[in-house]
C-alpha positions as CSV (number, residue, x, y, z in Angstrom):
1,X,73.0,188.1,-36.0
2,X,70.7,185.4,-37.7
3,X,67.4,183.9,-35.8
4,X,66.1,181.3,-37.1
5,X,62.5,180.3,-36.2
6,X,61.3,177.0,-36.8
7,X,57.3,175.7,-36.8
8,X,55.8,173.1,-37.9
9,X,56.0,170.3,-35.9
10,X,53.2,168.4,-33.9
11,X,52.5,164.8,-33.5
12,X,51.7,162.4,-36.4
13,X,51.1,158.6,-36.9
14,X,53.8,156.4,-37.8
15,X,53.6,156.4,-42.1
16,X,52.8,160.1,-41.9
17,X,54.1,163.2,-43.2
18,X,55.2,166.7,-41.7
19,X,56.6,169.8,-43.1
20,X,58.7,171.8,-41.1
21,X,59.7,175.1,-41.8
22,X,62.5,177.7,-40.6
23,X,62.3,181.5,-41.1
24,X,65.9,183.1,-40.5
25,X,65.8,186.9,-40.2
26,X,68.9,189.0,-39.8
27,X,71.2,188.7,-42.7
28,X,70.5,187.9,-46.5
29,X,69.1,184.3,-46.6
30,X,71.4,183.6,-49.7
31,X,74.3,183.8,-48.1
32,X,73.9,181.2,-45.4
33,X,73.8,177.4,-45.5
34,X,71.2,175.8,-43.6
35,X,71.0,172.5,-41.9
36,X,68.4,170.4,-39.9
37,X,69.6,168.5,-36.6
38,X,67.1,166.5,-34.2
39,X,67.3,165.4,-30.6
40,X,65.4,162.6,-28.9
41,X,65.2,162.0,-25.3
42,X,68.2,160.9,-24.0
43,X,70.6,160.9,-26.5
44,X,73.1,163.8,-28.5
45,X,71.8,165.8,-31.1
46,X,72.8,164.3,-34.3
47,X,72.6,166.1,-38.4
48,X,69.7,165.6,-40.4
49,X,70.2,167.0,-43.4
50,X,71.6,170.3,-44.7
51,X,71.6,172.4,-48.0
52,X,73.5,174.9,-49.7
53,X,73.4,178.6,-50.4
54,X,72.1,178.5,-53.5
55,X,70.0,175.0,-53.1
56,X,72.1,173.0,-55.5
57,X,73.8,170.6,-52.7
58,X,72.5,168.7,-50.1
59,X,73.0,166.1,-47.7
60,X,71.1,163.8,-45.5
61,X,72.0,161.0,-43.0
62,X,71.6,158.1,-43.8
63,X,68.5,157.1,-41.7
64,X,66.7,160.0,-43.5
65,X,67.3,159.4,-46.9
66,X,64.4,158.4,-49.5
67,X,62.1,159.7,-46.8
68,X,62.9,163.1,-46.0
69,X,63.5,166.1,-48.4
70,X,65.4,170.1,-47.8
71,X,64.7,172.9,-49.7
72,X,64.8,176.5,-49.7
73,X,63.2,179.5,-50.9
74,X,65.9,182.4,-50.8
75,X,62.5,184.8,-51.8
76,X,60.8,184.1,-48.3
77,X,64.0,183.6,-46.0
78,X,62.8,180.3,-45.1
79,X,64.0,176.2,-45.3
80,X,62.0,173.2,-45.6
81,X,62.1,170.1,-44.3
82,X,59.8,167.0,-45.9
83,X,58.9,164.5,-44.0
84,X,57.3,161.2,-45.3
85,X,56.9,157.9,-44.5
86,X,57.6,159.0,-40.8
87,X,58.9,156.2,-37.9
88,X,58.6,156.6,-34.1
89,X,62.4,156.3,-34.2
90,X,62.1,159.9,-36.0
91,X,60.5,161.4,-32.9
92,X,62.7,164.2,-31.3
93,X,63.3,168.1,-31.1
94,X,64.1,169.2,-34.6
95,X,66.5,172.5,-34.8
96,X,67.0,174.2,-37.6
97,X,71.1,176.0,-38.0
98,X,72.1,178.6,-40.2
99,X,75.5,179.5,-41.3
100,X,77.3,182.2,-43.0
101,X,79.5,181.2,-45.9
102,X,81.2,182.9,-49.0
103,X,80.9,179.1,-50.5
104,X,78.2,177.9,-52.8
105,X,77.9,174.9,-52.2
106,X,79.0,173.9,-48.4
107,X,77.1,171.5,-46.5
108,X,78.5,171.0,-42.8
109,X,77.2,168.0,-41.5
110,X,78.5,168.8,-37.9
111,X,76.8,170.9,-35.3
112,X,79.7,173.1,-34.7
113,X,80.4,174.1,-37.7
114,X,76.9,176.0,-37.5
115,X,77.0,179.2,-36.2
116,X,73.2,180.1,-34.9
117,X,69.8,177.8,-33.6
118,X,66.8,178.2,-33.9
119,X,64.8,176.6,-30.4
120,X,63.4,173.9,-31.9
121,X,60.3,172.4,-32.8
122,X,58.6,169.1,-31.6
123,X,58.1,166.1,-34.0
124,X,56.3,163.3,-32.3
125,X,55.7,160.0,-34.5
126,X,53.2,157.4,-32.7
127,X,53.0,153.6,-33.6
């Protein structure tokens, strides 16, 4: 079993920054790909951004790009997530997903190809 744990969230003016974070306990942190998904108030949960085992992929959607950055650190178990120049329109519940892969450089982009959440973490962006 993997847990991740996310923090780092709060609220934050619209041009802002955040940096969220996810711990994952439970299995070596180099073997699982990890991604970053967001919900807002009434609508689906939709990918962020996600990065490989080893760091040297990644992916973002398109809304995200230029703005927001993922990284790892395979030392302290835990993923980033950058957040600059932030928008209202970024406000939602931001859920970190970890999963286990023999492949380097995978990057699912779709929720169900994750196999554990974290509960999420609240990112609020006023205007």
């Amino acid at each position: 079993q993997v847990q991740p744990v996310e923090s780092g969230g709060g609220l934050v003016q619209a041009g802002g920054s955040l940096r969220l974070s996810c711990a994952a306990s439970g299995r070596t942190f180099s073997s699982l790909t990890m991604g970053w998904f967001r919900q807002a108030p009434g609508k689906e949960r939709e990918f962020v951004a996600a990065i490989s085992r080893s760091g040297g992929n990644t992916d973002y959607t398109d809304s995200v790009k230029g703005r927001f950055t993922i990284s790892r650190d395979n030392a302290r178990n835990t993923v980033y997530l950058q957040m600059n120049s932030l928008k209202p329109e970024d406000t939602a519940v931001y859920y970190c997903a970890a999963k286990q892969t023999a492949l380097l450089f995978l990057v699912p982009t779709t929720q169900n190809r994750y196999d554990y959440w974290g509960q999420g973490t609240q990112v609020t962006v006023s205007s």
